[in-house]
C-alpha beads as a LAMMPS data file, in Angstrom:
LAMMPS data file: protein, C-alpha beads

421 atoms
420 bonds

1 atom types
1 bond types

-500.0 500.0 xlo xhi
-500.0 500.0 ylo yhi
-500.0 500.0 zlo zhi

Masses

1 110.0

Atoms # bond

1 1 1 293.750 201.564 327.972
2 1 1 294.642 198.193 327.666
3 1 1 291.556 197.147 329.896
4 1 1 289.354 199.128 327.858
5 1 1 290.602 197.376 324.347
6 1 1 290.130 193.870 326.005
7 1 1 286.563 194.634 327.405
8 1 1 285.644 195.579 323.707
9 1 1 287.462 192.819 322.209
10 1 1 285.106 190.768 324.829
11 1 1 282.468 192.471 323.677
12 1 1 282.676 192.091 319.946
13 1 1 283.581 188.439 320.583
14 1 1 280.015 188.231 322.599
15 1 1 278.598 190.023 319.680
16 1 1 280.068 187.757 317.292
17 1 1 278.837 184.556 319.255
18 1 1 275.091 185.515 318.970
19 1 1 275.430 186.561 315.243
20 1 1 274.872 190.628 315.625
21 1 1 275.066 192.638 312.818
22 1 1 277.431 195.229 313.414
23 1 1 275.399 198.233 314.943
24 1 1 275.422 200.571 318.435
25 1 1 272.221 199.810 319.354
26 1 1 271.289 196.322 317.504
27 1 1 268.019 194.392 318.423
28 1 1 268.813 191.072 320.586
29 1 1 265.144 189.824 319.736
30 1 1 261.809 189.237 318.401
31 1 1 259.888 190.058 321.705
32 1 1 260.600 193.138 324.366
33 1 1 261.476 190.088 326.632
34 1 1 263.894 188.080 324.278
35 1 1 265.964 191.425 323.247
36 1 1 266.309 192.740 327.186
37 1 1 267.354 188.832 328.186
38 1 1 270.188 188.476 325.752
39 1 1 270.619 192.115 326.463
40 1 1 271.442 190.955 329.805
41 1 1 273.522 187.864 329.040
42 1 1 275.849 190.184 327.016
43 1 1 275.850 192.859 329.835
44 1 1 276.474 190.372 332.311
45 1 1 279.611 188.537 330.634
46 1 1 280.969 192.222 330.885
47 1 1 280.334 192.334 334.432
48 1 1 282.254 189.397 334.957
49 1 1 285.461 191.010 333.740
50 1 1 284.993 194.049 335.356
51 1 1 284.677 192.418 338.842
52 1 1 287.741 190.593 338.715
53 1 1 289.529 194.015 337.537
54 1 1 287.427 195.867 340.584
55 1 1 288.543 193.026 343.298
56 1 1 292.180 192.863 341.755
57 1 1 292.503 196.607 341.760
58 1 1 291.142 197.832 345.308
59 1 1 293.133 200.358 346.110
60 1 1 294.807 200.875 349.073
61 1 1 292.653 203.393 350.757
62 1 1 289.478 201.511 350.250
63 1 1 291.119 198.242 351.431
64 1 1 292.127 200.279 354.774
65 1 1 288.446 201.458 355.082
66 1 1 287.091 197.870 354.507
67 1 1 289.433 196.593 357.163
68 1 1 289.247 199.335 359.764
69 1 1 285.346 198.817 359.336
70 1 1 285.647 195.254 360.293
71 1 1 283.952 194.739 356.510
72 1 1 284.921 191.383 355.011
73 1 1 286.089 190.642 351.410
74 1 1 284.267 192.226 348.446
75 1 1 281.413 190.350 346.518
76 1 1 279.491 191.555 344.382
77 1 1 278.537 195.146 342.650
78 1 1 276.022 197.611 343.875
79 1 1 276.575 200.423 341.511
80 1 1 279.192 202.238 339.191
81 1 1 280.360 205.577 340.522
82 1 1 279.937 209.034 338.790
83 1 1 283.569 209.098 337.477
84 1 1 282.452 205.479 335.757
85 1 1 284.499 203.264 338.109
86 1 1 282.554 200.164 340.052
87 1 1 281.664 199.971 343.515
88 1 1 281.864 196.362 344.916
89 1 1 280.393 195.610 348.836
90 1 1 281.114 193.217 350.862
91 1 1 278.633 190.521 351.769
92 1 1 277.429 192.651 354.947
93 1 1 276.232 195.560 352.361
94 1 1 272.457 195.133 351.941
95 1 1 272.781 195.292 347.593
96 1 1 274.895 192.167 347.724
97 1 1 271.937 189.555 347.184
98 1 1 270.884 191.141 343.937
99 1 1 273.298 190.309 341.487
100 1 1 273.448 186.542 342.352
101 1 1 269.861 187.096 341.881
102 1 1 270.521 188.273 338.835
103 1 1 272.293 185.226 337.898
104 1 1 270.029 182.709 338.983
105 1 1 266.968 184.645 336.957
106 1 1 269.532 184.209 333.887
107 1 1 269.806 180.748 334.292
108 1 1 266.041 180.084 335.110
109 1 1 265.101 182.095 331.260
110 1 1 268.282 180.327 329.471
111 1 1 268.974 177.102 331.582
112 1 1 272.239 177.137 330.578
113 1 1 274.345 175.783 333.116
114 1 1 277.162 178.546 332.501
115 1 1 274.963 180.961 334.508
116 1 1 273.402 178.301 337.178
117 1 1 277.384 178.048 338.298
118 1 1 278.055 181.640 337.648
119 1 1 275.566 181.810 340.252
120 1 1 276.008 179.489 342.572
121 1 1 279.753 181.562 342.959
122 1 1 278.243 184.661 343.673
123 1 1 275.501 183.335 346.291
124 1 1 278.316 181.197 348.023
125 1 1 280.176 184.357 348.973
126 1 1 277.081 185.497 351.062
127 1 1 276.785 182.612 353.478
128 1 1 278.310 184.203 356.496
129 1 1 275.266 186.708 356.520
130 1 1 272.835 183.512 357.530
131 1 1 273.995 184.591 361.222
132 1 1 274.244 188.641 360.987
133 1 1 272.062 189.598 363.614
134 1 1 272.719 193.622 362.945
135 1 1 270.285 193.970 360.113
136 1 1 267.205 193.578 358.518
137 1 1 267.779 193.199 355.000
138 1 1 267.797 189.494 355.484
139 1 1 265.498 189.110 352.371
140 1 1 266.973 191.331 350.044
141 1 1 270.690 189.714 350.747
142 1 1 269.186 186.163 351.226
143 1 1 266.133 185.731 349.495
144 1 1 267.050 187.144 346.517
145 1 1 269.819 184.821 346.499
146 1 1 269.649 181.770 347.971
147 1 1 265.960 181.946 347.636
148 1 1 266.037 181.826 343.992
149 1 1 268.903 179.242 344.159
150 1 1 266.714 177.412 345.947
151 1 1 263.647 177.171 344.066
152 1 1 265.592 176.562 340.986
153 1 1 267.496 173.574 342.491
154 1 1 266.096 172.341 345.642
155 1 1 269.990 172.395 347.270
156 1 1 269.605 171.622 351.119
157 1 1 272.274 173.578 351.961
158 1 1 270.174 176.789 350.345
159 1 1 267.475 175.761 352.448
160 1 1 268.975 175.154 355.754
161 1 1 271.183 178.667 355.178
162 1 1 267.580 180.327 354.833
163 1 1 266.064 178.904 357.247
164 1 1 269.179 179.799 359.778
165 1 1 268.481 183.121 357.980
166 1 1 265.151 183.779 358.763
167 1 1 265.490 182.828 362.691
168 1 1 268.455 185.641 362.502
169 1 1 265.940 187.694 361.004
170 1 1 262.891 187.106 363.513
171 1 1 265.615 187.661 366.319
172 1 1 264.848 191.472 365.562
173 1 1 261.459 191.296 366.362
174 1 1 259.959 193.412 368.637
175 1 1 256.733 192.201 370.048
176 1 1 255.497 194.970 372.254
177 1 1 255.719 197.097 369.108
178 1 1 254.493 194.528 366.492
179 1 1 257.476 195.516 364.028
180 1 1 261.179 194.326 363.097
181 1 1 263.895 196.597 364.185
182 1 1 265.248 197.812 360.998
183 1 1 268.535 200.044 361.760
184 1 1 270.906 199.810 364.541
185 1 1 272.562 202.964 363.567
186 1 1 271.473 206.908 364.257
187 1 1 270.819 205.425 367.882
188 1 1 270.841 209.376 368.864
189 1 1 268.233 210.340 366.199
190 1 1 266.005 207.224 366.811
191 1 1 265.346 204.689 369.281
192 1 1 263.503 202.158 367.144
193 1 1 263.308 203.029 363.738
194 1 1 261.338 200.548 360.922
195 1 1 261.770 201.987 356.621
196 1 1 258.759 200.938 354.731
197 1 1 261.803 198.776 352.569
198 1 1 261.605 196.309 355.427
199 1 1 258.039 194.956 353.691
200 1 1 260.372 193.723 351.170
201 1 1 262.025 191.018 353.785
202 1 1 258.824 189.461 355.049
203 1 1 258.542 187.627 351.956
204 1 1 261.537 185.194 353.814
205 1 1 259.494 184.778 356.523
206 1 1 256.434 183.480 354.999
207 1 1 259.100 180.894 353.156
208 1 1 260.060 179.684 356.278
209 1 1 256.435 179.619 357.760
210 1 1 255.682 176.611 354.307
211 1 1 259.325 175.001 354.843
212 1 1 259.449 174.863 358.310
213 1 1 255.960 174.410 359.788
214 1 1 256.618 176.873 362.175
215 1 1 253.906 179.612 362.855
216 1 1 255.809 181.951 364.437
217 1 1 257.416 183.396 361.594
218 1 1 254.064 184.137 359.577
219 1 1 252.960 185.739 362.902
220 1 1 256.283 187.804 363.070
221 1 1 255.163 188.781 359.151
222 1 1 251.566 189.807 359.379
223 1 1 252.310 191.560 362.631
224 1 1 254.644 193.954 360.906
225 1 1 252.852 194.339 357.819
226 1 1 249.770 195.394 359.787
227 1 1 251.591 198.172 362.112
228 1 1 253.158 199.234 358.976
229 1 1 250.068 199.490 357.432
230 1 1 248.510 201.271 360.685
231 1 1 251.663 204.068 360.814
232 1 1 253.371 204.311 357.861
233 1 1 250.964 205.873 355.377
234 1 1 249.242 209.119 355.204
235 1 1 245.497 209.961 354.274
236 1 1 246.480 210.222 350.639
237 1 1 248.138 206.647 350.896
238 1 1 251.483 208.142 349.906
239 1 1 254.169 206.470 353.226
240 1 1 256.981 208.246 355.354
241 1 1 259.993 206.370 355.143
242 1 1 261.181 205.842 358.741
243 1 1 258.626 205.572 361.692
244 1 1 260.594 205.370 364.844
245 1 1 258.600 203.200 367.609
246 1 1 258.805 202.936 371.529
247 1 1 259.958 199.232 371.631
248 1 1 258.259 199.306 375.618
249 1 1 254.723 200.888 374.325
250 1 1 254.901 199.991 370.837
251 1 1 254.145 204.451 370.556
252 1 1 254.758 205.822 367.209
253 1 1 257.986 208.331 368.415
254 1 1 258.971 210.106 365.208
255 1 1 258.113 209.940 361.365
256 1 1 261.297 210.949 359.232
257 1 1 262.984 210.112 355.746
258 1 1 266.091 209.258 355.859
259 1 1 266.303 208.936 351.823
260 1 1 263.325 210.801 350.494
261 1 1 263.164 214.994 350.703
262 1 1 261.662 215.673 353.344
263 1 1 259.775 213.924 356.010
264 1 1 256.536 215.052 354.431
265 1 1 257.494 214.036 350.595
266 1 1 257.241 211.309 348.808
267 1 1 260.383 209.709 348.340
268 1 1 259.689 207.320 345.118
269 1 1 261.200 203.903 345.814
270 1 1 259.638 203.848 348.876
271 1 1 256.455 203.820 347.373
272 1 1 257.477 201.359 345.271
273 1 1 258.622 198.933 348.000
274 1 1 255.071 199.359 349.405
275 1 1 253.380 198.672 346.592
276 1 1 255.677 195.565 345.833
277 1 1 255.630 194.407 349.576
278 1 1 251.603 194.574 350.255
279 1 1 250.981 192.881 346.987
280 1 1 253.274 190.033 347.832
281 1 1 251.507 190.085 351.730
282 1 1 248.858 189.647 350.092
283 1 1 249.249 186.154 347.997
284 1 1 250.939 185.063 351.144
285 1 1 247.807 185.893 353.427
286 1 1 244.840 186.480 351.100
287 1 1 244.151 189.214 354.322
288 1 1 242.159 191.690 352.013
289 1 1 243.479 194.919 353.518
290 1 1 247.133 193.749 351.736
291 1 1 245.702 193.994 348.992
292 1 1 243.269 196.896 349.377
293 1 1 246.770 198.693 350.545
294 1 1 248.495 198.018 347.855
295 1 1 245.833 199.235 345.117
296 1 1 245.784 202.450 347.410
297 1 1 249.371 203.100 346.766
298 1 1 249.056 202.006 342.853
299 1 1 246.346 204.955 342.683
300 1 1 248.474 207.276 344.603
301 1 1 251.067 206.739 341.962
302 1 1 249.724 206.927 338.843
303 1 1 247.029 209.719 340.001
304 1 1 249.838 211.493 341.068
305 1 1 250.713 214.944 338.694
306 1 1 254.243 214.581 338.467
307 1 1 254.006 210.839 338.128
308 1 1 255.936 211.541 334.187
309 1 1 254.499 209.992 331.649
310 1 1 256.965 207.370 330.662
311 1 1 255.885 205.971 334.714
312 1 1 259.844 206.418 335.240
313 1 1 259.346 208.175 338.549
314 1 1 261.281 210.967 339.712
315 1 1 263.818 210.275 342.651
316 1 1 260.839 211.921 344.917
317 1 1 257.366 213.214 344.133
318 1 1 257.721 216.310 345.598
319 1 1 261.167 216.953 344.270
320 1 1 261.330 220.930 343.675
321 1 1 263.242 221.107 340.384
322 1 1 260.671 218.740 338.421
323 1 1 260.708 217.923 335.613
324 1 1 265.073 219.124 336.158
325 1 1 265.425 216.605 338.977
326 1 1 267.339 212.931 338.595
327 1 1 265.101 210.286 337.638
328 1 1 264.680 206.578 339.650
329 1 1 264.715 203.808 337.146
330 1 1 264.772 201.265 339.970
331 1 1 261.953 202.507 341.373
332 1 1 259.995 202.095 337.835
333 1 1 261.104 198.398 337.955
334 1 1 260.103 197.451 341.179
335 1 1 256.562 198.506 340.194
336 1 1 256.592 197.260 336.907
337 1 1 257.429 194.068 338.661
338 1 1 255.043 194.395 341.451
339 1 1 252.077 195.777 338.826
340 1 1 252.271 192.060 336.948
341 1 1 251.658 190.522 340.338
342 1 1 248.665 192.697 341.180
343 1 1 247.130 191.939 338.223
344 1 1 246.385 188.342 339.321
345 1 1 244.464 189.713 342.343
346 1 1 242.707 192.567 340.745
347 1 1 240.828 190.975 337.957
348 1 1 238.653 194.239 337.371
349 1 1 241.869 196.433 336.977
350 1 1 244.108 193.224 335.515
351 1 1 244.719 194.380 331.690
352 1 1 245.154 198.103 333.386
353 1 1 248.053 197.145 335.499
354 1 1 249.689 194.909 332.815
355 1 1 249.213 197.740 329.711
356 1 1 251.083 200.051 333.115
357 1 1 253.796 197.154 333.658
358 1 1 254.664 197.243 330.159
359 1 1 254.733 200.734 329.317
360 1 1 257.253 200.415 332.157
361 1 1 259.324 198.165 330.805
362 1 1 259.345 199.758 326.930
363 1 1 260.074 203.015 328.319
364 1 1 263.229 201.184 330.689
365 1 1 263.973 199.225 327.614
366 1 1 263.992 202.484 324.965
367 1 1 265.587 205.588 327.307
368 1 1 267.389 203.896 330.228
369 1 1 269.077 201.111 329.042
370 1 1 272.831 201.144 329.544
371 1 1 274.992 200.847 326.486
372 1 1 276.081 197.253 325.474
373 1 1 279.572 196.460 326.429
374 1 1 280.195 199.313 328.904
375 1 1 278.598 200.330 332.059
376 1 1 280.663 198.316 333.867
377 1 1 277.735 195.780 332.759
378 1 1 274.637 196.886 334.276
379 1 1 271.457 197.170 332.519
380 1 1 269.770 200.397 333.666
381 1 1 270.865 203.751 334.150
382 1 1 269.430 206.725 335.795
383 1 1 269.073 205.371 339.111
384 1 1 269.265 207.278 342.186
385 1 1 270.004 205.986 345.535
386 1 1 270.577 208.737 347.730
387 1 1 270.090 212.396 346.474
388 1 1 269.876 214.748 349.594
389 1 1 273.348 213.462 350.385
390 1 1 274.563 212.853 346.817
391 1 1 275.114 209.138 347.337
392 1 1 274.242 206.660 343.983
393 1 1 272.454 209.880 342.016
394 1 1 271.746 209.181 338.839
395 1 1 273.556 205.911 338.046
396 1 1 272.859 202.136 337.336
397 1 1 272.348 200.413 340.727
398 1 1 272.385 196.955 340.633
399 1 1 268.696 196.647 342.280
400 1 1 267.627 198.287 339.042
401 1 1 268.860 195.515 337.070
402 1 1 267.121 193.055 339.715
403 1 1 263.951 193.845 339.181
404 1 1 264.044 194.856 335.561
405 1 1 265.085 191.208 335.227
406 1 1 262.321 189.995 337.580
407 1 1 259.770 192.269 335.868
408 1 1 260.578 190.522 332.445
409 1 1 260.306 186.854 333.381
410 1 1 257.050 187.768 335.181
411 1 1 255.810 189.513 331.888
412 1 1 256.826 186.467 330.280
413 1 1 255.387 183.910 332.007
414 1 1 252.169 185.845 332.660
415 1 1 251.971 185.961 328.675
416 1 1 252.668 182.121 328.440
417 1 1 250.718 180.537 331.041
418 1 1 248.795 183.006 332.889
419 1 1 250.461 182.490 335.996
420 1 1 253.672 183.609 337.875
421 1 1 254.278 181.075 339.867

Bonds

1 1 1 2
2 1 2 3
3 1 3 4
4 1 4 5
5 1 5 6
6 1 6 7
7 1 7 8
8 1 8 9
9 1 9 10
10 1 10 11
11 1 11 12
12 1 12 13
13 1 13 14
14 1 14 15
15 1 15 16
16 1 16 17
17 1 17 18
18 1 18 19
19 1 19 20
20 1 20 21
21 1 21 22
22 1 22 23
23 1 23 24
24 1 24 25
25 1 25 26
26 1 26 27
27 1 27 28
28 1 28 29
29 1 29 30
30 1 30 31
31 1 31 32
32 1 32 33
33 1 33 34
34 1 34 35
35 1 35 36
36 1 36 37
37 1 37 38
38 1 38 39
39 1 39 40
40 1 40 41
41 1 41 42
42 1 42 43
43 1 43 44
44 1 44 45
45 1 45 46
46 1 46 47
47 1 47 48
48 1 48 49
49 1 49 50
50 1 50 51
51 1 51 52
52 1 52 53
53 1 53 54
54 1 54 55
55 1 55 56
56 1 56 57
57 1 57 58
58 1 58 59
59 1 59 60
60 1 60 61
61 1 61 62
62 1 62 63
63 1 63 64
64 1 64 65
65 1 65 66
66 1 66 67
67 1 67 68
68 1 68 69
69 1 69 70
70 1 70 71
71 1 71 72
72 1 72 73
73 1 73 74
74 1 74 75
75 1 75 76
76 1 76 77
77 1 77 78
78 1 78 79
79 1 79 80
80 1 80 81
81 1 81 82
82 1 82 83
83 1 83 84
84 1 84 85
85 1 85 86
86 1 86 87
87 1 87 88
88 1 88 89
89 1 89 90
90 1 90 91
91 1 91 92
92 1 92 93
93 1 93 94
94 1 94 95
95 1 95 96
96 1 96 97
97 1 97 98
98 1 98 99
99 1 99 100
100 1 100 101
101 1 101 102
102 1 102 103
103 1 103 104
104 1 104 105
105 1 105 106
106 1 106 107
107 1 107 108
108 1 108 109
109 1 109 110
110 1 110 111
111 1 111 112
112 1 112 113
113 1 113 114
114 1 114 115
115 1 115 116
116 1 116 117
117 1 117 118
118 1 118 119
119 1 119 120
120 1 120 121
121 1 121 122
122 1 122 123
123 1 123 124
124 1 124 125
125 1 125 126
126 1 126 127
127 1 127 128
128 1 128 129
129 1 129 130
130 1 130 131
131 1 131 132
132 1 132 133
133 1 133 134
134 1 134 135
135 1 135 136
136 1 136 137
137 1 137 138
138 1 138 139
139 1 139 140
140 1 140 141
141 1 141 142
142 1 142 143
143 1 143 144
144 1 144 145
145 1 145 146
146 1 146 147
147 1 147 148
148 1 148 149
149 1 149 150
150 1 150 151
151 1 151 152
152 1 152 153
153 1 153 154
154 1 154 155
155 1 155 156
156 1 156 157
157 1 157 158
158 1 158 159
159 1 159 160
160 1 160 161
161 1 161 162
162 1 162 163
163 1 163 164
164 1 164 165
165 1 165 166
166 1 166 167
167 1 167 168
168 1 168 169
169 1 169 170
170 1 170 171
171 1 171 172
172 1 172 173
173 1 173 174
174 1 174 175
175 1 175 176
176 1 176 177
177 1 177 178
178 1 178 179
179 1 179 180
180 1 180 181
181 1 181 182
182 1 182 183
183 1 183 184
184 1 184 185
185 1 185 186
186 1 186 187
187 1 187 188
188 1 188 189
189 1 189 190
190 1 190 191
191 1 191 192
192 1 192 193
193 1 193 194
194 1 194 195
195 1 195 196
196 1 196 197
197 1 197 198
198 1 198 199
199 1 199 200
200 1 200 201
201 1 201 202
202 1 202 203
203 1 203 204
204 1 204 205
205 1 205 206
206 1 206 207
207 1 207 208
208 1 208 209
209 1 209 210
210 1 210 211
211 1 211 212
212 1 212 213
213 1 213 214
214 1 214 215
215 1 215 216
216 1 216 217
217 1 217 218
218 1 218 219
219 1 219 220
220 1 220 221
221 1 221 222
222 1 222 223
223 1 223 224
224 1 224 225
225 1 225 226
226 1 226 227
227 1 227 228
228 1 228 229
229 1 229 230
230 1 230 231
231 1 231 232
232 1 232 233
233 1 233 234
234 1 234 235
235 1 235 236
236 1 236 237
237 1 237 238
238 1 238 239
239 1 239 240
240 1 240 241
241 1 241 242
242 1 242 243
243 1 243 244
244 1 244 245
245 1 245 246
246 1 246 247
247 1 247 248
248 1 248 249
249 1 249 250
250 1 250 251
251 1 251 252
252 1 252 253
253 1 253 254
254 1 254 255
255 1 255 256
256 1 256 257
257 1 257 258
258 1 258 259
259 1 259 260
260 1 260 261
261 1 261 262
262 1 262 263
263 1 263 264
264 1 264 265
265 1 265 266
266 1 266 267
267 1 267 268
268 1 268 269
269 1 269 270
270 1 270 271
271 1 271 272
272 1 272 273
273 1 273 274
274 1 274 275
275 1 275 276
276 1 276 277
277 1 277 278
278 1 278 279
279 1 279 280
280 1 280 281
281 1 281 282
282 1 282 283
283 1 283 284
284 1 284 285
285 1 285 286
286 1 286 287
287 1 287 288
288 1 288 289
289 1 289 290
290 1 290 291
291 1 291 292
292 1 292 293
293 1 293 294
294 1 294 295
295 1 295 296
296 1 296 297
297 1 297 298
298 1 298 299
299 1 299 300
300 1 300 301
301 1 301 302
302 1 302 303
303 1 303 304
304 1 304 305
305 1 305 306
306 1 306 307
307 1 307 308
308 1 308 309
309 1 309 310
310 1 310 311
311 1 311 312
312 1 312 313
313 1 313 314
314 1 314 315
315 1 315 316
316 1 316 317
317 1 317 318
318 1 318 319
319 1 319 320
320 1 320 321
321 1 321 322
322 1 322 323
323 1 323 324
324 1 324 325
325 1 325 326
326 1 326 327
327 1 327 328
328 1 328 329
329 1 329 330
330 1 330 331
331 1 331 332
332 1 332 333
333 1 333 334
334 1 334 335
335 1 335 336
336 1 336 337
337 1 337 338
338 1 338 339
339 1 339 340
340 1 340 341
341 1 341 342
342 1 342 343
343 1 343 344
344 1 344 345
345 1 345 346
346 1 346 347
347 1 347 348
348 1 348 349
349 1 349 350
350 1 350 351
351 1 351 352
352 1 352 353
353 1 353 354
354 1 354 355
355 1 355 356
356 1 356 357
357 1 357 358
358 1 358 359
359 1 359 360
360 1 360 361
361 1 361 362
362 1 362 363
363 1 363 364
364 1 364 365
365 1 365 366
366 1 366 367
367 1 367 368
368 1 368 369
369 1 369 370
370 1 370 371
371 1 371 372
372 1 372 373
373 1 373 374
374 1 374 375
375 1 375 376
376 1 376 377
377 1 377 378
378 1 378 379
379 1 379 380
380 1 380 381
381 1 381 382
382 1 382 383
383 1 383 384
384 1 384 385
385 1 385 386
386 1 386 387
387 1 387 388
388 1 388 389
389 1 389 390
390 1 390 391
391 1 391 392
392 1 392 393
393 1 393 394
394 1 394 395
395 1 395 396
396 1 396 397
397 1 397 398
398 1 398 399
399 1 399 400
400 1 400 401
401 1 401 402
402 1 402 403
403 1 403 404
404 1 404 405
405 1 405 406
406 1 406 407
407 1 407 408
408 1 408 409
409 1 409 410
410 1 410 411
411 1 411 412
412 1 412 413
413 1 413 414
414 1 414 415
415 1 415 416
416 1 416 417
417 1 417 418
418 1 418 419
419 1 419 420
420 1 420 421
């Protein structure tokens, strides 16, 4: 109880400092951008408290867990739990990247230095990940962090912890195959398995490829992007999840979800990371089939009949209980986010996929935005991680907030200048 009266004390004192009229659901701004970016600075300052409460109140059964799994401390938050308490990961967890993201996206709108060191504290904790070999969500954990530290500063550490990050990451390669290992785990059920949400890490390599001069890691990137593209999609451009490969023969072994339905369904974020990772393959490469690929899986979405028509996906297309099934707000941001980029390739289709993007973004904005001052301090609800084993279903997930965030400066800017980057 006494928690709970602090964190709204905080939050009326928050209110207060920005001049609110009292009200439950007040409007922040003039523009859909302005309102959801203060939105977020208010939401965030929560988060803040409710960290230090989550770190200083681990209890002692998940603190045994964490140890006996060799995890190290806890960072940063990945989601809040169904009975409303917040889940912190270690660095190790592949969600911990985002909400330094988060951060440095706050400071790069505001340029306040409050959030530039409130993010700078939440990247630091990740450094130890430069050199873990075991995964490859590199680019989520890293990029997202120290990328965007990086490009707002130009810090040489950043840069040398990326680079050290993306030779950890090409260590997974596996040539004979053309692809990057993505799992180590389920070594029974597969012997090489690559998720389409491994598009999303190439976007490191290519980094390294302009800061580095070395080819090999643009190689290591088009060469997965194209045997993605070869195995991972069906004829209606919808994509399987997990393709397990013969590392020897590069032979396509299995194709699975490990997420989604069923093998054969659509599971909805992983359409979303294609369409996000081909578009961004594409203004790396300017190869056309990146780009033909990812207007494929654009018109696979929104020809789809149970795409809904707020564009909030479902959790999976082929879901059974639509329209009763949980909803994937992350999934609507990562497109919305990924639709302002395609834009700028697409000139025919350009005011289409914007007029998309920000029906996305309204509808996010209007139905699935969290309520100010609780949520533990995320932005979105309705996410779901998980649902065929009732892991993250229907609640905010901080890769939600991510890419909400991202989808609003790139509305922004687009607005502004024409231009995202």
């Amino acid at each position: 109880m006494k928690r709970r009266i602090q964190r709204i004390s905080h939050t009326l004192a928050l209110g207060l400092w920005i001049g609110l009229a009292s009200s439950c659901t007040p409007k922040l701004g003039n523009t859909l951008v302005e309102d959801n970016m203060m939105f977020a600075q208010l939401q965030l300052r929560v988060a803040f408290d409710e960290i230090d409460y989550a770190r200083t109140n681990e209890t002692p059964e998940s603190r045994k867990k964490r140890e006996k799994n060799g995890w190290g401390e806890l960072t940063n938050p990945r989601n809040s739990e169904p009975d409303g308490t917040l889940h912190l990961v270690p660095s190790k967890d592949w969600t911990s990247g985002f909400f330094p993201g988060e951060l440095w996206y706050v400071y790069e709108y505001t340029q306040n230095n409050f959030w530039k060191k409130k993010a700078q504290q939440h990247t630091d904790m990740l450094e130890q990940e430069k050199m873990n070999g075991k995964t490859h969500d590199m680019g989520f954990k890293m990029y997202c962090s120290y990328g965007n530290g990086y490009r707002l500063t130009q810090d040489e550490r950043y840069k040398e912890i990326l680079l050290q990050s993306a030779r950890t990451l090409a260590g997974r390669y596996k040539p004979q195959a053309g692809i990057i290992r993505s799992w180590d785990h389920n070594q029974k059920k597969w012997q090489c398995p690559v998720i389409i949400d491994n598009m999303m890490n190439l976007e490191l390599l290519f980094w390294a490829t302009r800061e580095s001069n070395d080819s090999t890691f643009y190689h290591i990137a088009v060469n997965h992007a194209r045997t993605t593209l070869k195995n991972h999609f069906r004829p209606d451009n919808s994509c399987y999840h997990v393709i397990d490969y013969d590392t020897i023969t590069g032979k396509v072994l299995k194709k699975n979800t490990h997420q989604g339905l069923s093998h054969e369904s659509a599971w909805s974020r992983g359409q979303a990371w294609a369409l996000y990772g081909y578009t961004m393959c594409y203004r790396e490469t300017k190869i056309p089939e990146f780009l033909q690929q990812a207007k494929k899986v654009e018109e696979f979405l929104f020809n789809h009949p149970h795409m809904p028509t707020d564009y909030v996906p479902y959790w999976d297309f082929d879901a059974p209980e639509i329209p009763n099934e949980p909803r994937d707000a992350s999934a609507a941001a990562i497109i919305a986010s990924a639709l302002y980029e395609l834009s700028l390739y697409d000139p025919e289709n350009a005011e289409r996929d914007k007029e998309r993007a920000d029906k996305i973004l309204e509808n996010l904005s209007k139905n699935y935005r969290a309520t100010m001052g609780h949520d533990n301090g995320f932005l979105l609800l309705h996410s779901t991680g998980t649902k065929p084993t009732n892991v993250e279903v229907d609640v905010p997930i901080v890769y939600a907030d991510y890419y909400f965030i991202e989808a609003l400066l790139r509305k922004d800017r687009l607005e502004k200048t024409g231009k995202l980057f």
